[in-house]
C-alpha positions as CSV (number, residue, x, y, z in Angstrom):
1,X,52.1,151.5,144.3
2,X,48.5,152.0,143.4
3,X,49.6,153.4,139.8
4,X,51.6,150.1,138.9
5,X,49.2,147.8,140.2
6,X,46.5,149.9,137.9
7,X,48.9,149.8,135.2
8,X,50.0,145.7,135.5
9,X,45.8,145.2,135.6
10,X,45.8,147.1,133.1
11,X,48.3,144.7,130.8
12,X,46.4,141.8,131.5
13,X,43.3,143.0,130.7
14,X,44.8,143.9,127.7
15,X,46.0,140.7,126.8
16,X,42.8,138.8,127.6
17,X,41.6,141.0,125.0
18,X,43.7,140.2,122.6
19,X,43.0,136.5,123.4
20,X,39.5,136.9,122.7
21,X,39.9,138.5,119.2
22,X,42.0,135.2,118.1
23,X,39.7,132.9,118.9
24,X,38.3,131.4,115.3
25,X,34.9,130.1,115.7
26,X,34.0,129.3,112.1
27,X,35.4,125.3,112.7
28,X,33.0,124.4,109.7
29,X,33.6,126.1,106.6
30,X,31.2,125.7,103.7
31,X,33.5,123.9,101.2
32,X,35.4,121.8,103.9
33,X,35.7,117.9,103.4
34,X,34.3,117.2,107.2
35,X,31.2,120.1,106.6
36,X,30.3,118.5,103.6
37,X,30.5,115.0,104.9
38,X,28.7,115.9,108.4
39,X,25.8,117.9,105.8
40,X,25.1,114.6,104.5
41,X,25.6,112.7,107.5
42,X,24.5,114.3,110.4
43,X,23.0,117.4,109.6
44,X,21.4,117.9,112.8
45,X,24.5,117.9,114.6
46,X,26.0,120.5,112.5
47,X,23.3,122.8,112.7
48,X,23.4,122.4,116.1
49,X,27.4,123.1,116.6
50,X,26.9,125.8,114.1
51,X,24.5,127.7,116.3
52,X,26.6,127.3,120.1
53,X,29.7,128.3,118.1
54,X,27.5,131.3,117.1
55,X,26.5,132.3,120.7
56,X,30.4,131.9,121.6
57,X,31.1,134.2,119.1
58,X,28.8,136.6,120.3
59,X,29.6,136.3,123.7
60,X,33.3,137.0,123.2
61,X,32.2,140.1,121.2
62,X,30.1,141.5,124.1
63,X,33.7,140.4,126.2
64,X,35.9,142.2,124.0
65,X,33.3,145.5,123.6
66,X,33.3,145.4,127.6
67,X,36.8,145.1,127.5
68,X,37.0,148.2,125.4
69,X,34.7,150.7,127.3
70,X,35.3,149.1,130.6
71,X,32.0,147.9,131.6
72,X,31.5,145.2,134.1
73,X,27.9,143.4,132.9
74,X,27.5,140.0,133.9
75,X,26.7,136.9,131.0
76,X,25.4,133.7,130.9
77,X,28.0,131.2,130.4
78,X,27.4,128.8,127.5
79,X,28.8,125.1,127.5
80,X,29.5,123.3,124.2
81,X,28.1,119.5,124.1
82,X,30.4,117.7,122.7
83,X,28.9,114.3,123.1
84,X,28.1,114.5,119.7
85,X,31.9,114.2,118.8
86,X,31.9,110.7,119.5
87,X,29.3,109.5,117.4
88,X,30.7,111.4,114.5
89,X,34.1,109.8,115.1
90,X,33.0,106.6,115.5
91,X,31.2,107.1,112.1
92,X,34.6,108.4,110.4
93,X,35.8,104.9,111.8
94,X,33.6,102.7,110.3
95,X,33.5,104.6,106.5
96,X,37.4,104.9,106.5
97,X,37.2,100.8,107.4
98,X,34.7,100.6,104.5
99,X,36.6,102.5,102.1
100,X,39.7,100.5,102.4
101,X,37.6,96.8,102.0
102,X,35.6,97.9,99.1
103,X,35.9,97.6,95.3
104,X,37.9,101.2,94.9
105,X,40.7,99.8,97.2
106,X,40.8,96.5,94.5
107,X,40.7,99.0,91.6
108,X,43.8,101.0,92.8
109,X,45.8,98.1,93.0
110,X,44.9,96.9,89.7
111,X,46.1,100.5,88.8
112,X,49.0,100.5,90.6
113,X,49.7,97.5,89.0
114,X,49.3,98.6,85.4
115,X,51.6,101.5,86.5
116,X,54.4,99.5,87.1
117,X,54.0,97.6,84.0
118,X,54.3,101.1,81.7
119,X,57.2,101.8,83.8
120,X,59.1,98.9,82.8
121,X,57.8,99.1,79.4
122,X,59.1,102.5,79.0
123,X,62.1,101.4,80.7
124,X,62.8,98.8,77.9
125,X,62.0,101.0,75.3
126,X,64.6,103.5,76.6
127,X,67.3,101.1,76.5
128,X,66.3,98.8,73.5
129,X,68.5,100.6,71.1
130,X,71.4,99.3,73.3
131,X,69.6,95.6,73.9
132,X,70.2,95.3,70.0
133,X,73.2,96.6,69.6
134,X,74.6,94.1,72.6
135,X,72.7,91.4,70.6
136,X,74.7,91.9,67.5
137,X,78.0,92.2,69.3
138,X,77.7,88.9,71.4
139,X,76.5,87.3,67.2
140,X,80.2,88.8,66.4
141,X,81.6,87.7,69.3
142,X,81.0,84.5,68.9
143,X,81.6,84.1,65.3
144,X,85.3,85.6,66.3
145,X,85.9,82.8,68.8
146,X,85.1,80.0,65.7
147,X,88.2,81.8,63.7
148,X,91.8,80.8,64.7
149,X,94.0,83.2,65.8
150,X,97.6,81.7,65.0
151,X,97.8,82.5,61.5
152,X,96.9,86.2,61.8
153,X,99.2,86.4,65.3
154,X,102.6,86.7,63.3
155,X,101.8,89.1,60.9
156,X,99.9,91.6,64.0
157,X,103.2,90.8,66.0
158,X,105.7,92.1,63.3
159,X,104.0,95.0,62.2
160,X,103.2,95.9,66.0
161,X,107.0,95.5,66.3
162,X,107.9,97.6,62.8
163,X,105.5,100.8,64.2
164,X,106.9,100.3,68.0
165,X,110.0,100.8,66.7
166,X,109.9,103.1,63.9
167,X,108.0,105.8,66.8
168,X,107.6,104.7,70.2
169,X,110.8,103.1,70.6
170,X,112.7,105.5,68.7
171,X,110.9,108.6,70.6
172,X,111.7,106.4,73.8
173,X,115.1,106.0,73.6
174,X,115.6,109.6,72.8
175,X,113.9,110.7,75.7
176,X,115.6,108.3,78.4
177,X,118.8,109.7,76.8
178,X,117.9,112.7,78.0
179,X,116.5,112.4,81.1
180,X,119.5,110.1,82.1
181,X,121.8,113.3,80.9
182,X,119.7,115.8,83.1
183,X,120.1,113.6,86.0
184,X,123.8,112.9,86.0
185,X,122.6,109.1,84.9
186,X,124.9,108.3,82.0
187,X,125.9,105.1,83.0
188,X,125.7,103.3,79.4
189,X,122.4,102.4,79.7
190,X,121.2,100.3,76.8
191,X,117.3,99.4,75.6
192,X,116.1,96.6,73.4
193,X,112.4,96.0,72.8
194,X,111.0,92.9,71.9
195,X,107.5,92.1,70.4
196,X,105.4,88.6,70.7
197,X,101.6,88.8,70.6
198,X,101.1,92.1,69.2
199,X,102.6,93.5,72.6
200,X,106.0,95.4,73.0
201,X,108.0,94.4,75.8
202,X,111.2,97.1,77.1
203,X,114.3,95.7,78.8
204,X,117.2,97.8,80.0
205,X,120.6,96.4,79.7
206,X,123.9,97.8,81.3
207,X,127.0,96.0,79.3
208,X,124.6,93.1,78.5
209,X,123.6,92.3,81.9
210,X,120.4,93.7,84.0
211,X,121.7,97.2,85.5
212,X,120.4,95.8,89.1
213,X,123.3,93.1,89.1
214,X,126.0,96.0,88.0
215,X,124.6,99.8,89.6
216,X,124.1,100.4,93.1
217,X,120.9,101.0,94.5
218,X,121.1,105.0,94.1
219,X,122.1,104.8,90.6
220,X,119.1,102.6,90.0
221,X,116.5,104.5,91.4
222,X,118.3,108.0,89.1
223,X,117.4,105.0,86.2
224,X,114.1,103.9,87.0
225,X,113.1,108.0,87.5
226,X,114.6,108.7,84.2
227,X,112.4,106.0,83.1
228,X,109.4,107.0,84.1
229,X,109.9,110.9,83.6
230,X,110.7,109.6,79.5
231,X,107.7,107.5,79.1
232,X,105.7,110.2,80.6
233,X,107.1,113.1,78.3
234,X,106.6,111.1,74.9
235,X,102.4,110.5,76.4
236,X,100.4,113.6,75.1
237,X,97.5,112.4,77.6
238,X,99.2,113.1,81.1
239,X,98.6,116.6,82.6
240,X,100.3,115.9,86.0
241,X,102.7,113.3,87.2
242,X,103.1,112.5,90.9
243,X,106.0,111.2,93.3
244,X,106.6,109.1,96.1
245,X,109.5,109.8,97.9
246,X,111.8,110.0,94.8
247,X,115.0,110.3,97.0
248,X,115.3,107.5,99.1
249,X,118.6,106.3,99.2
250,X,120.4,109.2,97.4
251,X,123.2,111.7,98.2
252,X,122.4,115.3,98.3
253,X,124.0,115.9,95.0
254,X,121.8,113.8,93.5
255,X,118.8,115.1,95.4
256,X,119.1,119.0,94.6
257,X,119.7,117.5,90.9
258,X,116.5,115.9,90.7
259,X,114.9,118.4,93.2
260,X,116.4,121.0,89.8
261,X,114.7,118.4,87.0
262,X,111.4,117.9,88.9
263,X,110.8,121.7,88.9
264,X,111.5,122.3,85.3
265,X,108.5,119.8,84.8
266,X,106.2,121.5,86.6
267,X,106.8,124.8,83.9
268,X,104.7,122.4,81.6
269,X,102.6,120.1,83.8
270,X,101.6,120.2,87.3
271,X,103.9,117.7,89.6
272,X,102.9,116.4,92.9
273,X,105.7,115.0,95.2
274,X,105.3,113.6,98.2
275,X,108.2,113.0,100.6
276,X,110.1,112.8,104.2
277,X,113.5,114.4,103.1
278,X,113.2,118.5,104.0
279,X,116.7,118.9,102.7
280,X,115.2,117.6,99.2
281,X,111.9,119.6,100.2
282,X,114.0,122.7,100.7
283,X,116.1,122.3,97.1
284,X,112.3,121.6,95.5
285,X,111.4,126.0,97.3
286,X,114.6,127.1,96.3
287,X,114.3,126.1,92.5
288,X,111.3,126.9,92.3
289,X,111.8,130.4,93.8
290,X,114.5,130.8,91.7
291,X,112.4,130.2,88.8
292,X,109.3,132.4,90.4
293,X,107.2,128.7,89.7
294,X,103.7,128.6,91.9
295,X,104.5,126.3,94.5
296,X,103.0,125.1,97.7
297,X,104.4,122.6,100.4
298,X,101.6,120.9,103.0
299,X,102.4,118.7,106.0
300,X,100.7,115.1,105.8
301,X,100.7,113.5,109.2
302,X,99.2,110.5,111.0
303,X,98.0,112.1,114.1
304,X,96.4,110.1,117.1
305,X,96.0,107.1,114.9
306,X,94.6,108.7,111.8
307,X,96.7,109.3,109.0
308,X,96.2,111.4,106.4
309,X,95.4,114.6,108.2
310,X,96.6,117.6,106.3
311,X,97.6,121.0,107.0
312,X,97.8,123.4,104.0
313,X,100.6,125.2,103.4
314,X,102.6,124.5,106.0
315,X,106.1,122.9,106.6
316,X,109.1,122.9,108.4
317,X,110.5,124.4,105.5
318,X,108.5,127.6,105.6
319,X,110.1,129.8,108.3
320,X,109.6,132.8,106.1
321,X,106.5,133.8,108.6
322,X,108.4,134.4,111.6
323,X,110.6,136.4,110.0
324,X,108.9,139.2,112.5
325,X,107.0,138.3,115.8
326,X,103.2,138.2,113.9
327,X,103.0,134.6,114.6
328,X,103.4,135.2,118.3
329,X,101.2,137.6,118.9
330,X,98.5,135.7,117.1
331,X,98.9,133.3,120.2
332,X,98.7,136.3,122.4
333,X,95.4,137.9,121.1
334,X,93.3,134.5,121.4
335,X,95.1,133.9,125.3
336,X,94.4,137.1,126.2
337,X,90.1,137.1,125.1
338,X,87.9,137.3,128.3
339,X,85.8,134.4,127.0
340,X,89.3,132.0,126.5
341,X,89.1,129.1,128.9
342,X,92.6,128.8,131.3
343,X,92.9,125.3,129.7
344,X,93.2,126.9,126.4
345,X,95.0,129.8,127.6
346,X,98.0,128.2,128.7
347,X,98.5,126.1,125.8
348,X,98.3,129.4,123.7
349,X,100.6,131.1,125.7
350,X,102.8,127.9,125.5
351,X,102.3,127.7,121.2
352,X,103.4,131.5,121.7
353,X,106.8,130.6,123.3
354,X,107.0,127.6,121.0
355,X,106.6,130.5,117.8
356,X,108.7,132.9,119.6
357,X,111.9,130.7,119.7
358,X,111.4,130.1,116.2
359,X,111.5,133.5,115.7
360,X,114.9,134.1,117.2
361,X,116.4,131.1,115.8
362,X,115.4,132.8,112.1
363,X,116.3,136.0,113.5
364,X,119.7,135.0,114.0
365,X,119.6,132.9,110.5
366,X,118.5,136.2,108.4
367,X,119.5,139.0,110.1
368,X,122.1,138.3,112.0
369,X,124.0,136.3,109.5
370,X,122.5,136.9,106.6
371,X,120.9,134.0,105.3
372,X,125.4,133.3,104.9
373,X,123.4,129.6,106.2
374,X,120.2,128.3,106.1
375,X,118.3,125.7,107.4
376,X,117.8,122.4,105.1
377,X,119.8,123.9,102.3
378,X,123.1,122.6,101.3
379,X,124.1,126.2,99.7
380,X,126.2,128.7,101.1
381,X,126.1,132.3,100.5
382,X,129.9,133.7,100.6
383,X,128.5,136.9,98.8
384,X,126.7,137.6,102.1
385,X,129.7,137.5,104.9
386,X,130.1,140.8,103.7
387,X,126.8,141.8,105.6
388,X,127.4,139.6,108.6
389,X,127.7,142.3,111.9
390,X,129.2,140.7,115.0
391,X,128.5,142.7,117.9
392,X,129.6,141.0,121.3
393,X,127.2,142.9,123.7
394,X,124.3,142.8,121.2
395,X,124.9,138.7,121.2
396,X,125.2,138.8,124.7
397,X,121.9,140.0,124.6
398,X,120.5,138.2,122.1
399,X,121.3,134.7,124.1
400,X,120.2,136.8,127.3
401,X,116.6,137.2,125.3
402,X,116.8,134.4,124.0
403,X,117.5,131.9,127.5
404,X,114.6,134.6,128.9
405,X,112.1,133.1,126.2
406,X,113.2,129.6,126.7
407,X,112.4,129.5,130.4
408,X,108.7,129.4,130.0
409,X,109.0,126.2,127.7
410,X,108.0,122.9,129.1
411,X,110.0,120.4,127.6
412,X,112.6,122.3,127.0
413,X,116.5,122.5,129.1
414,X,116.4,125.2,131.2
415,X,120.0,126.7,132.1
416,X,120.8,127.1,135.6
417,X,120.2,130.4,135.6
418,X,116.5,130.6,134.3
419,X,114.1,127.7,135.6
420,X,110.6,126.7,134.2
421,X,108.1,129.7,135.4
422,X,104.5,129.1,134.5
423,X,103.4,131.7,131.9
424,X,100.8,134.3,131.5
425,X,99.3,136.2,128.6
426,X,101.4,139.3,130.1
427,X,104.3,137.3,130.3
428,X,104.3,136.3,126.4
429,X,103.6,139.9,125.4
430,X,106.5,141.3,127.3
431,X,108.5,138.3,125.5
432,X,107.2,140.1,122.7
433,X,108.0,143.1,123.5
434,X,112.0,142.3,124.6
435,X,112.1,140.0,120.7
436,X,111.2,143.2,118.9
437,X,113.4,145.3,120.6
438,X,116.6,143.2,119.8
439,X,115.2,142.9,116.5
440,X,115.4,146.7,116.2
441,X,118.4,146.9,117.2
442,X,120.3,144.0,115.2
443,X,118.8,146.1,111.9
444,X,120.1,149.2,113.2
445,X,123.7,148.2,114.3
446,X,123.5,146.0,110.1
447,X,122.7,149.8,108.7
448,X,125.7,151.7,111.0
């Protein structure tokens, strides 16, 4: 007991050392601003402050040298007077009030003045190059408006309407042919261009009357696409085209044949499509894929009122990721953390149940059926019936696995034999666990 209290008196002493040694008692250096002023001010009082700072700084050496060889010799306290303070800072006071009234406040003003005068001087000069040439444009402007237009507007109008035709109409025409072939959108489309003004105008014509009187509205939108694709082709400048929902209204023959054109453009420029149709999202992967294009698909949402929220690469579309259980256990690993609040746990848990009957619907899509039929895509694989494996007691167990998995979903009908049970991490892993194993075994029982 005796030992610790030694040592803790020990430690402070220590520190009241250290104390000592930071104290800084030289407050007035020679070349400060306040020592110079209080040398020609009040000397006196320097001096004096100077001297009791000295015999403080004495004092805490005899302190600290006490300190060090552990000597207990009584001093003589000294007090600073600081009374002296107050007259010094009442005469800071009155010379910084003095300062501001007298001539050298009125001089920087003037300056401050003259500086803002250079600095829209050199302002002006920097821009007078374009003052002038604005000058001389408004003199040419206005000596354009005294002219009269009308005898130079035929002339501009027919040669406007000679060059339209001899290479943007021509080049025009060609490529709406085309388009309209590549699109099954031969309908006998024909174009005449007229010119007034110096300004080409295009009209589409459909056995001399306005295609939207004659086609129905699907076959108009397959024109106005092979429009816009033409006019887009024949302009050098584009390095991207965009859009919107370019299947409303159409079959699904016609939307895996523009979903096949659209994808052939983006071999030469990058295309941006945005729609709600994942059939048509699902021909735009598979083209792609089939032409190994880059490609992503995102999921745009309005979400609690605000729109516009985006989730990279993800869509309904994209199932290729729980082609295996990683997905789920994802879900598990963040439930199962120590520091994972319960709130946040069972949502996890209930996103892992979510992911995991995703899994065995894809399960049954690719391996047990072979991909024979997918999801969102018209095609249908007859070359793969000859992998399809139909075991009864393996599907018994798959749907047995399957109603198992289902049974922790909120939400979701139950069957009579499985109701809702409130799930933990543990239960999710063995979920796991019991997907994996029927996995194995429906790739096992493909290879026998």
């Amino acid at each position: 007991m005796a030992e610790q209290e030694a040592k803790t008196a020990n430690e402070k002493l220590t520190k009241v050392k250290e104390d000592y040694e930071k104290l800084d008692f030289n407050q007035f250096p020679e070349n400060d601003t306040l020592t110079v002023w209080l040398k020609e001010k009040f000397e006196a009082y320097l001096t004096k402050l100077k001297e009791e700072l000295k015999k403080q700084a004495t004092i805490s050496q005899v302190l600290i040298s006490n300190i060090n060889t552990k000597k207990d010799l009584p001093q003589v306290e000294i007090q600073l007077d600081l009374s002296v303070l107050d007259t010094i800072s009442t005469e800071v006071d009155k010379e910084i009030k003095a300062f501001e009234e007298d001539e050298q406040t009125k001089k920087l003003a003037e300056l401050l003045k003259q500086k803002t005068y250079l600095a829209h001087k050199e302002k002006l000069e920097a821009r007078y190059t374009d003052i002038e040439r604005l000058n001389k444009n408004l003199i040419w402007v206005n000596k354009a408006n005294q002219f009269s237009k009308q005898s130079f507007k035929s002339q501009s109008t027919k040669t406007e309407k000679r060059l339209s035709t001899e290479y943007f109409n021509t080049d025009y025409i060609n490529a709406f042919n085309d388009e309209c072939e590549k699109l099954n959108g031969k309908f006998g489309i024909e174009i005449d261009a007229k010119s007034s003004d110096a300004q080409s105008n295009r009209q589409l014509f459909l056995k001399g009357k306005d295609p939207s009187a004659i086609l129905s509205e699907g076959e108009q939108k397959v024109i106005a696409l092979a429009d816009f694709i033409a006019e887009t082709n024949i302009t050098t400048i584009n390095k991207g085209v965009i859009f919107d929902d370019p299947v409303n209204s159409l079959d699904e023959e016609r939307k895996s044949v523009i979903a096949e054109r659209l994808v052939s453009i983006s071999d030469n420029k990058q295309v941006i499509v945005f729609t709600h149709d994942l059939v048509f999202v699902s021909s735009l992967i598979n083209y792609s894929t089939d032409n190994s294009l880059l490609h992503e698909c995102h999921w745009v949402e309005n979400r609690n009122g605000k729109p516009g929220q985006v989730w990279l690469r993800n869509s309904p579309t994209y199932e290729k990721v729980y082609r295996s259980a990683e997905p789920v256990n994802k879900f598990y690993s963040d439930a199962n953390k120590d520091e994972c609040a319960p709130e946040q746990r069972e949502f996890l848990v209930k996103s892992g149940f979510t992911a995991l009957r995703t899994c065995y619907e894809v399960l049954v899509i690719n391996d047990l059926f072979k991909n024979v039929v997918q999801r969102y895509n018209e095609r249908v694989s007859i070359d793969s019936l000859s992998s399809v494996y139909f075991n009864e007691t393996l599907i018994n167990e798959l749907l047995d696995s399957f109603a198992q998995c289902c049974r922790y979903m909120e939400g979701h009908t139950h069957s009579d034999k499985y109701a809702y049970k409130k799930p933990e991490p543990s239960t999710l892993n063995e979920e796991i666990q019991r997907y994996e194993a029927i996995r194995s075994k429906i790739k096992k029982s493909k290879k026998a």
